[in-house]
C-alpha positions in Angstrom: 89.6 3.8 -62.3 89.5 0.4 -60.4 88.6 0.1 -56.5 92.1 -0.8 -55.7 93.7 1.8 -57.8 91.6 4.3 -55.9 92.8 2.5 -52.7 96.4 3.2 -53.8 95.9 6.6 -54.9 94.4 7.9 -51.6 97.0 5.5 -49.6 99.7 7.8 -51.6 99.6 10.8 -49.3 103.2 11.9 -50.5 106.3 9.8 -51.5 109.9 9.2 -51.4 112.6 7.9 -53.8 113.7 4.9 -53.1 117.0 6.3 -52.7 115.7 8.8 -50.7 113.8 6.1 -48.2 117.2 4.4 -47.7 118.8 8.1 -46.9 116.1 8.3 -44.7 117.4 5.1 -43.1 120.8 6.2 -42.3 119.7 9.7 -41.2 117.4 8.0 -39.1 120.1 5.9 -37.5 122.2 8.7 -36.8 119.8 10.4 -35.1 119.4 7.7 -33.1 123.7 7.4 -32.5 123.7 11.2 -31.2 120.7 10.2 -28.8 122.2 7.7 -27.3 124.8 10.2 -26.0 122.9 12.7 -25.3 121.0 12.4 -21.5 117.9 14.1 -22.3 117.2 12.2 -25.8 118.6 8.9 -25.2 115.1 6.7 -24.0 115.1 7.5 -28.6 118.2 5.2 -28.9 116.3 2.6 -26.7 112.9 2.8 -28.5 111.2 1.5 -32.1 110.1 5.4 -32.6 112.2 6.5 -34.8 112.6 3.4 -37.0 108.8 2.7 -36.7 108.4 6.2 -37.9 110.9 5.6 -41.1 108.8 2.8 -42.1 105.8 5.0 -41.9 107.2 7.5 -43.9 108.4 5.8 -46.8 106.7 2.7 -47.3 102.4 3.4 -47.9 101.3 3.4 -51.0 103.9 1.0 -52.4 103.5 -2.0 -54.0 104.1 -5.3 -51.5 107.6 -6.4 -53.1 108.9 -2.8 -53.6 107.2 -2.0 -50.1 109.0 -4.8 -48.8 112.9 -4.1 -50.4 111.9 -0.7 -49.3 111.4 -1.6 -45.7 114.4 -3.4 -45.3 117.0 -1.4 -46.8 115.6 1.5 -44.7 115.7 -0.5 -41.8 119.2 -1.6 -42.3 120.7 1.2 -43.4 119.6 2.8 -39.8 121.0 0.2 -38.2 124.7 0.2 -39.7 124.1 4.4 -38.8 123.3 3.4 -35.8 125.9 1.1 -34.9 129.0 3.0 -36.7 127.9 6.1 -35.8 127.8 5.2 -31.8 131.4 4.7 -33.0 132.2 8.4 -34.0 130.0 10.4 -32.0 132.3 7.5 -28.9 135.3 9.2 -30.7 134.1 12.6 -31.0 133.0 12.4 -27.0 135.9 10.5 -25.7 138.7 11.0 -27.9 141.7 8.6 -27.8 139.6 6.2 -26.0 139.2 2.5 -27.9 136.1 1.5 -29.3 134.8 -1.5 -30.7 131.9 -2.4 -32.7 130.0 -5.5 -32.0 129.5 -7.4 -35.0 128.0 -10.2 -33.5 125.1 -7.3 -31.9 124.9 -5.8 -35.6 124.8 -9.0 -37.6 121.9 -9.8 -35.1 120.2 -6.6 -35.8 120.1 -6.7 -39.5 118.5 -10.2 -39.6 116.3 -8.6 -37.2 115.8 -5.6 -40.0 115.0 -7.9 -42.6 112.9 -9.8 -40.9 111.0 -6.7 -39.7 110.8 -5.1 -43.1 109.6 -7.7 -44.6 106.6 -7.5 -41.9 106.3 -4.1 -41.8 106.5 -3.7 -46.1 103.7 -5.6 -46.3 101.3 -4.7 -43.5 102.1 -0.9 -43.5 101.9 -0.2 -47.6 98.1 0.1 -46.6 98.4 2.4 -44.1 96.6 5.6 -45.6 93.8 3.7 -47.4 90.3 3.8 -46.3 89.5 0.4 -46.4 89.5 -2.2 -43.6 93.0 -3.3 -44.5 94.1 0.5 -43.9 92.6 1.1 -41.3 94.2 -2.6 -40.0 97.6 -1.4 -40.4 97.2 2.5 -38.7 95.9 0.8 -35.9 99.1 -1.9 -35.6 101.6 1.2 -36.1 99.6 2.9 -33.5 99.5 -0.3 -31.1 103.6 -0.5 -31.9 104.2 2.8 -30.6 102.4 2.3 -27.3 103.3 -0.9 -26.8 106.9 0.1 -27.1 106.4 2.9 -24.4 105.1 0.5 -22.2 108.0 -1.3 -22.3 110.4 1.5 -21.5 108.0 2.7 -18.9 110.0 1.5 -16.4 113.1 3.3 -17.1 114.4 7.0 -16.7 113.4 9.7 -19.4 109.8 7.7 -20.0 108.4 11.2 -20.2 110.6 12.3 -23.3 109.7 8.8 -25.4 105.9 10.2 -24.3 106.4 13.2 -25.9 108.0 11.8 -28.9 105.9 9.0 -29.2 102.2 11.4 -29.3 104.0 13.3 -32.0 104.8 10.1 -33.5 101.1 9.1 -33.1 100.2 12.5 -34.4 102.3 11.8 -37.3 100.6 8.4 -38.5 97.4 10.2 -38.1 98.3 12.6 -40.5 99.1 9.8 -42.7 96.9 7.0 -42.3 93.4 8.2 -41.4 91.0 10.0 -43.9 88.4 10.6 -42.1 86.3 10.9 -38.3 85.1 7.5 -38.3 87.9 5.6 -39.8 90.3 7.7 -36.5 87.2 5.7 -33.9 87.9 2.5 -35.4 91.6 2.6 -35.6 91.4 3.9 -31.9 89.1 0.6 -31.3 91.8 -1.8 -32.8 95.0 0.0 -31.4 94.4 -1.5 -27.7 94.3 -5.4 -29.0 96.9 -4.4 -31.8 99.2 -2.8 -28.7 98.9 -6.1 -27.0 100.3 -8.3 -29.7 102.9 -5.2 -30.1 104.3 -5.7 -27.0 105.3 -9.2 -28.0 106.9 -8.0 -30.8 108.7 -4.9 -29.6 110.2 -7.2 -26.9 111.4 -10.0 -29.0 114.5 -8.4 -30.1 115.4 -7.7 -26.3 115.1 -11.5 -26.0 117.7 -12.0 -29.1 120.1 -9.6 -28.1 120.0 -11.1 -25.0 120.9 -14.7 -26.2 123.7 -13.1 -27.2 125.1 -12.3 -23.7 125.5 -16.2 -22.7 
């Protein structure tokens, strides 16, 4: 067996259909819909957990072009959930009351998707390998996730997106790092990684807000 089909194997932790990633997508989103009516789970509606989490999930082990389709068909198939299902769970709050979904806010967000899946299929496919390049990517998913707290630290229910996002941090554990040495080093790189997360956590605020002029 070759290096790099070792690599793959032990970056293959467990897997999804492909079919089942984009399910995951949707469920994902809808999740995400119900929190953002619900007080004590919205700051998830607000965040990158639950989608950073998807991407997680379904795409290591992958090749790079199927890693990449992979990423961004999940990712926008949780944002149509998202979006459309804002509109039910409106309806099945407020019934009788009007609704409207934004296009021009969803169009935005699935450029957005693909544009982020096709980051995120080809960094985080390594993330379960031992190698540098593994270790690399764990430490960026784990630099997303705090950087995106940090950014909603500011804002009421900061203590439920902690909560959720050290299970999420548990979670890539679990999935990226093999061993006590490779967890110091990805704990080494997270902080550096976290920093150039922030920038791109808080890019999309920047977008959407473009859209407001």
């Amino acid at each position: 067996m070759s290096v790099e089909a070792a690599r793959e194997r032990v970056s293959g932790h467990f897997r999804f259909s492909d079919v089942a990633a984009i399910a995951a997508g949707a469920a994902s989103g809808a999740v995400g819909a119900y929190a953002y009516y619900s007080e004590p789970l919205r700051p998830l509606a607000h965040s990158f957990t639950l989608w950073i989490v998807l991407i997680v999930a379904v795409v290591p082990g992958m090749p790079r072009r199927r890693a990449v389709v992979r990423a961004v068909c999940a990712l926008i198939a949780a944002v149509l959930a998202f979006y459309f299902g804002k509109a039910v769970m409106y309806g099945v709050k407020y019934a009788g009351m009007p609704y409207q979904v934004d296009l021009p806010t969803v169009v935005l967000w699935c450029a957005l998707a693909v544009a982020g899946g096709l980051v995120a299929g080809l960094l985080f496919t390594a993330v379960g390998r031992t190698d540098r390049r593994g270790t690399v990517a764990t430490a960026a998913v784990v630099g997303l996730l705090v950087a995106d707290l940090f950014r909603r630290s500011d804002r009421s229910g900061v203590g439920t997106l902690a909560v959720a996002t050290a299970l999420a941090i548990a979670f890539v554990a679990w999935r990226g790092i093999r061993s006590p040495r490779q967890a110091a080093q990805v704990a080494l790189a997270a902080l550096p990684m976290g920093l150039a997360g922030l920038v791109v956590v808080s890019a999309p605020d920047f977008f959407e807000g473009l859209l407001s002029f």
